[in-house]
N, C-alpha and C positions, 0 to 999 in steps of 0.2 A: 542618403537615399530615402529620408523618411523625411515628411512633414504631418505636423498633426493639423488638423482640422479641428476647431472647437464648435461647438453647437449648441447655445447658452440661450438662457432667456431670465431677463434680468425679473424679478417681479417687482410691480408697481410700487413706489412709496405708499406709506399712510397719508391719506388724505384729512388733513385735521377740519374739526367743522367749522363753516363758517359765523364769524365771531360780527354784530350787528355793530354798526359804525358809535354808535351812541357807547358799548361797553371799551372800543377802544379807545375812549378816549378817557378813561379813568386811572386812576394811578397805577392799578397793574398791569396796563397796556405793554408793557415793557415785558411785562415777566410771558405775557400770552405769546408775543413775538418769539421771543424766546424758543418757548413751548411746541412752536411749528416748527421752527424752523431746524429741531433739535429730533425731533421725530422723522420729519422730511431727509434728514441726513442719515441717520441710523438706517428708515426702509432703503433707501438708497445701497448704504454698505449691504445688510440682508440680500438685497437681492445680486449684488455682485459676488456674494460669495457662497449664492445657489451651488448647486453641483452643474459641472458644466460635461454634456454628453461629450466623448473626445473620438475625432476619427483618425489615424494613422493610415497616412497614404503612401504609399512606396511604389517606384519605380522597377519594376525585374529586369532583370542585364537581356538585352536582344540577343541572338544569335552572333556566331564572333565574325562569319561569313555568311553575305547574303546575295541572292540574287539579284540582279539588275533589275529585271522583269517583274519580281514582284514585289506588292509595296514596302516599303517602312513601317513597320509597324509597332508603337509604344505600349507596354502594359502597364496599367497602373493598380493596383493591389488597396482597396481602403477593408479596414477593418473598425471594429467595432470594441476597442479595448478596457471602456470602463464600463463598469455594472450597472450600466444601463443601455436602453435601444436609441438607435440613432437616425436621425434622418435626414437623408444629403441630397442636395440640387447638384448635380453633375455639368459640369460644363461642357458644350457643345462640340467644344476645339481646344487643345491644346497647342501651344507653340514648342519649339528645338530651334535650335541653330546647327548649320552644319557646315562643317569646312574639311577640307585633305589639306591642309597647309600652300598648296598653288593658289585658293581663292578664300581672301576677307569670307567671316563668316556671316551666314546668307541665311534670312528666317525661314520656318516652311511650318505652316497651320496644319495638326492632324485631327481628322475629321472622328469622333463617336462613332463604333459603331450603331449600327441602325437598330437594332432589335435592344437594345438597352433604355432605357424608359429615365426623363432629365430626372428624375429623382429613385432615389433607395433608401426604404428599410430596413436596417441592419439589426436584426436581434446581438444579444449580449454575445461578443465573443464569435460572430458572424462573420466572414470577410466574402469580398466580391472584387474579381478584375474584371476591368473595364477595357476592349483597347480601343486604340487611337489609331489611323492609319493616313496615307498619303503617297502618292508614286514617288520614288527618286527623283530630284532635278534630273536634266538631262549630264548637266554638267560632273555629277555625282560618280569619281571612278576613283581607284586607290581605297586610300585607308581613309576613312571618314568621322573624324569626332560628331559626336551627337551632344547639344547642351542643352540641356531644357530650360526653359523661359517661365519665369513666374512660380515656379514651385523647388523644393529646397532638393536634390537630385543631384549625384555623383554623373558628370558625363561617361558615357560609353562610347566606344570604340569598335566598327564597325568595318569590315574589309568587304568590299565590292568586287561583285565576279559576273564579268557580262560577258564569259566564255559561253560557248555552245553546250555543255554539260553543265550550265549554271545549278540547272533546277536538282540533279540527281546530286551533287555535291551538298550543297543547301539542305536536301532532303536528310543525305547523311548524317551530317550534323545535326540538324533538329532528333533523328531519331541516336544518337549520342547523346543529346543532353536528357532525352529522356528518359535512357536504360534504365531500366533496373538489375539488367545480369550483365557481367563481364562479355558474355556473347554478342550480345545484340549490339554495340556500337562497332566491332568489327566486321559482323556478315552484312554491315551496311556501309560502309567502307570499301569490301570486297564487290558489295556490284555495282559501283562509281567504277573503280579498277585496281586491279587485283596490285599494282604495285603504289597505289596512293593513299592519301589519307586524309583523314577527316581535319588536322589540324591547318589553320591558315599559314601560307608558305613564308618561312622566314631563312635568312641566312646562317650560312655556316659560322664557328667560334675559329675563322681562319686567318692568315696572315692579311687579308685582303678586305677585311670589317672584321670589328671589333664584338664580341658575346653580344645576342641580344637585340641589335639592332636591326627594324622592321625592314624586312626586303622593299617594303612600297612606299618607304622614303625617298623623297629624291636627294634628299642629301643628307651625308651620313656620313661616319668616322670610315677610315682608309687606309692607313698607314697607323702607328702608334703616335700621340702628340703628348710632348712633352716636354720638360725645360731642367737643365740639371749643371749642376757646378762641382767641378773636380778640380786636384793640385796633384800634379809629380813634377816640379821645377817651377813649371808655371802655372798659371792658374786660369783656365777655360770655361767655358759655358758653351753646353750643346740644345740646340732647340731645333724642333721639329713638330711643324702643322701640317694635317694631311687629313683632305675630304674628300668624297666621290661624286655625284651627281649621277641619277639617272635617267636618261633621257624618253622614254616612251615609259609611261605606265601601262601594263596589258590589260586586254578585257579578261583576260584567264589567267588566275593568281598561281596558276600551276604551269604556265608557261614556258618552253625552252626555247623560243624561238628566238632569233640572233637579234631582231630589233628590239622584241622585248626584254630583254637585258644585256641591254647594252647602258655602259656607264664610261662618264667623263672623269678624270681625277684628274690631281693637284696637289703636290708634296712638294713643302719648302723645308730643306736642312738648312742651319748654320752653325758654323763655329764661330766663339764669339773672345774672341782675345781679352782676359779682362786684368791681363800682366802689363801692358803694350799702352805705352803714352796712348792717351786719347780711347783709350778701349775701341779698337777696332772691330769689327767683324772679318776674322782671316778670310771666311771662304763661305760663300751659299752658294745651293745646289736648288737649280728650277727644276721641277720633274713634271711636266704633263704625259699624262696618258688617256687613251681610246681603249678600251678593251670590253671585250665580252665576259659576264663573269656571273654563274648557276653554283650558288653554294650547294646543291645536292645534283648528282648527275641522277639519279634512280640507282646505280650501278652498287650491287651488292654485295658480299663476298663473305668467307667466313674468317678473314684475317682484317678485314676493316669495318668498322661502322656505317662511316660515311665518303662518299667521295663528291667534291666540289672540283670546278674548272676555272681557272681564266687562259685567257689571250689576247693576245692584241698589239700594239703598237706603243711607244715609250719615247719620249725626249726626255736629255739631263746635259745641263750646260749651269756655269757661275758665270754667266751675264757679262763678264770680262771683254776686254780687246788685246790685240794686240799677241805679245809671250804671255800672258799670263788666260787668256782664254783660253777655255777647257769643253767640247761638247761630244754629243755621238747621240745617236738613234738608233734602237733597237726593234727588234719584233721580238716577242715571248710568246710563252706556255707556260703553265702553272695548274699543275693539278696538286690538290690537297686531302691528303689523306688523315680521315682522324678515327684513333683506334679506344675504346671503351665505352663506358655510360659517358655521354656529351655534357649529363648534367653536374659529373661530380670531376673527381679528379682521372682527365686522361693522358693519351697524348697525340698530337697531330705531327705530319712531316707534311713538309711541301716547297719540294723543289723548284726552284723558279729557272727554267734552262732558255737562254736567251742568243740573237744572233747579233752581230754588230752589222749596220745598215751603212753609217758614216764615222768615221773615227779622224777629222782631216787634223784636226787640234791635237790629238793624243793619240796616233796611230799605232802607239804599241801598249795602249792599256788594259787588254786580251794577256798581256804576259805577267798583270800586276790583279787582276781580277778573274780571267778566268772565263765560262759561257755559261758557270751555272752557280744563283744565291741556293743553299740548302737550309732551311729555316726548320727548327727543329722547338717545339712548345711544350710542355708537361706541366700540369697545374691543374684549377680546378674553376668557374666561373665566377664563384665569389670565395674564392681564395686566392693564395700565393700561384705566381704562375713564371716560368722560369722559359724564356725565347731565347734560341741561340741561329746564329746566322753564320755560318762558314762559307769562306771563300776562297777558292786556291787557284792562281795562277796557272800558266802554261810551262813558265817559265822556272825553274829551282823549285825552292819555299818560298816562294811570293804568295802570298793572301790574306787573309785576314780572318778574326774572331770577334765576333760582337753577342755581346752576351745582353741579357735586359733581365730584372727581377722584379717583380710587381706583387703587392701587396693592397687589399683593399683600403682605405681609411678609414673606412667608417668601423670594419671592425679592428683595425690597431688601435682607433681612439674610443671604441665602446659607445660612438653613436653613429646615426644613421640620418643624421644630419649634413656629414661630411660626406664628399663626391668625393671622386677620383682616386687616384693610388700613389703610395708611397714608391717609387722608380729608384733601381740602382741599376747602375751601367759599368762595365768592361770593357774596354775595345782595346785590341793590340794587333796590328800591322799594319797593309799598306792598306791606303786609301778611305781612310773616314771622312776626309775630307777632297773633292776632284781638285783641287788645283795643286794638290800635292801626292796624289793618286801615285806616283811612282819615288817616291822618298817614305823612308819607312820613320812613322813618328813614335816617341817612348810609348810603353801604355798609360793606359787613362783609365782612370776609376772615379765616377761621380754621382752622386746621390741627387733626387731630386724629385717633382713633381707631375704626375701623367695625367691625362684627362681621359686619354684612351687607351687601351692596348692590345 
């Protein structure tokens, strides 16, 4: 976020005097050559190794949430850091680039303010911001990266709020980063409203998105994705990709309403035979789903933290014909409750209680499954985190236990270079996999690889 600015002036070489054409041409003509051009080099070096005035210019981080309505606005920070004064020609306009990930990133020129004068005198150890300003595109909505152009500067990250309370939200925040007492960035919270907050909205650490990830993504982690190899007889590979999309970004980053969070997902399981001539894949599971999904309801309590919602609608079929196609369609509910500090070690529950719409392939898979997954998490967000999924039929002991253990890499391996987590997996009963959804398989134990969880 810093570049310096140099402000040098080289001083003139020696100028040697001029030698009358008649003395160059006597035998010391050589050595007089010499003489100049030996001087001329030297003032040269001198003057490049003047003291050079140096200005440090730095970028300050904008607001994390900003108004629609009002502009863009860049601060730039030059100071004055060596022991001497400095003097700078300030340019007119800067440039940024800006993108939300839906549109190639797109220039936008910010203009000086008006009452700053193109040039400044910096005494020793002086500084002065400058800003730069510009309306938002029109196109400007969601989370917005900022890259500055032409000067050395960390981008920033900017969340757009063209809600009717823009400006009183906005206001909060500003008067938050500017506290100086623990008071003041809450009675400025409290008169936006009294159940929200100054932080930009982000999701829950629930079964439904993974820790972390920006609510005004449209696409983003959904399920756990992973890839893992176990042996009890034979020996298998389980893998599973699973993403979200979200379909309408809102003008109010605080939004509940049913369009603005609404998302599309896509979950592919397979099992992957790798005992089995030709290494087949026994069995994949297509999952699309529609659902509505608010990692924070508001909804308070003194026995929970937080509570989150989904709902909505579910397909799951292996793509099969014939005996061995497997499908059905659900409607759910899923509210997730999670109990302590969200930032260290807690724990969440969240029951996923489900109806069957169609079952014409497996019509009695309600007595080997059940109407409700209970997903049950205890961990911490960069640590060890332990998910377990029960399932109990209608029928006997028909159901199942799926266990998941998650481990950071980067601190197993002592850097923070490495992504993702070290995965170990359990599963013992029926239906890990649909097209065997009503035969009970040994269990399975296998270690492996996660990108999400």
């Amino acid at each position: 976020m810093r570049v310096n600015t140099l402000s040098c002036r080289i001083a003139p070489a020696h100028r040697p005097p001029a030698y009358p054409p008649s003395r160059l041409l006597r035998s010391n003509a050589l050595s007089h050559y010499v003489r100049f051009f030996s001087v001329l080099w030297l003032g040269a070096l001198l003057g490049l190794a003047a003291p050079c005035a140096q200005a440090t210019t730095s970028m300050l981080a904008p607001l994390r949430e900003a108004a629609f309505n009002e502009p863009l606005t860049i601060t730039l920070l030059y100071s004055a850091d060596d022991n001497a004064p400095l003097d700078l020609t300030l340019p007119p306009t800067i440039r940024v680039t800006l993108t939300n990930g839906d549109i190639a990133p797109q220039p936008l020129d910010l203009v000086r303010e008006a009452d700053v004068p193109d040039a400044l005198h910096l005494s020793v150890g002086q500084f002065r911001k400058v800003h730069y300003s510009a309306p938002w595109p029109a196109w400007a909505r969601g989370e917005i990266r900022i890259d500055p152009v032409g000067f050395d500067a960390s981008p920033a990250l900017v969340a757009i709020n063209r809600g009717p309370r823009q400006e009183q939200i906005v206001q909060a925040e500003r008067t938050e980063m500017q506290a100086v007492t623990p008071a003041q960035p809450a009675s400025a919270a409290a008169a936006v409203t009294p159940a929200s907050s100054t932080e930009v909205a982000s999701p829950a650490a629930d079964a439904l998105m993974s820790a972390g990830r920006a609510a005004l993504s449209r696409i983003s982690y959904y399920e756990p994705m992973y890839f893992a190899i176990g042996k009890n007889g034979d020996t298998n590979a389980r893998l599973q990709l699973s993403f979200k999309y979200r379909l309408l970004l809102p003008d109010d980053l605080r939004s509940k309403g049913f369009l603005d969070n609404l998302y599309f997902a896509y979950t592919q399981m397979s099992i992957w035979d790798l005992s089995a001539e030709s290494r087949p894949f026994r069995d994949t599971s297509y999952m699309p789903q529609l659902f509505y999904y608010i990692p924070d309801t508001g909804l308070r309590s003194d026995w929970f933290t937080r509570m989150g919602i989904a709902a909505g609608v579910g397909h799951e079929s292996n793509g099969l014909a014939g005996s061995d196609s497997r499908s059905l369609n659900t409607v759910f509910v899923r509210p997730t409750f999670e109990f302590g500090d969200l930032n260290a070690t807690h724990l969440e529950i969240s029951p996923k209680l489900y109806y069957y719409l169609g079952t014409s392939d497996n019509p009695d898979i309600a007595d080997y499954r059940g109407y409700v997954d209970l997903l049950i998490k205890y961990g911490s967000p960069d640590g060890w985190q332990l998910a377990t999924t029960l399932r109990k039929g209608t029928k006997h002991w028909y159901g199942s236990v799926d266990t998941q253990l998650t481990y950071p890499l980067a601190r197993l391996l002592g850097s923070s270079a490495w992504g993702g987590y070290l995965w170990i997996g359990y599963f013992n009963g029926y239906g890990e996999d649909l097209i065997d959804y009503n035969q009970r398989q040994h269990w399975m134990a296998r270690i492996g690889y996660s990108i999400a969880r």
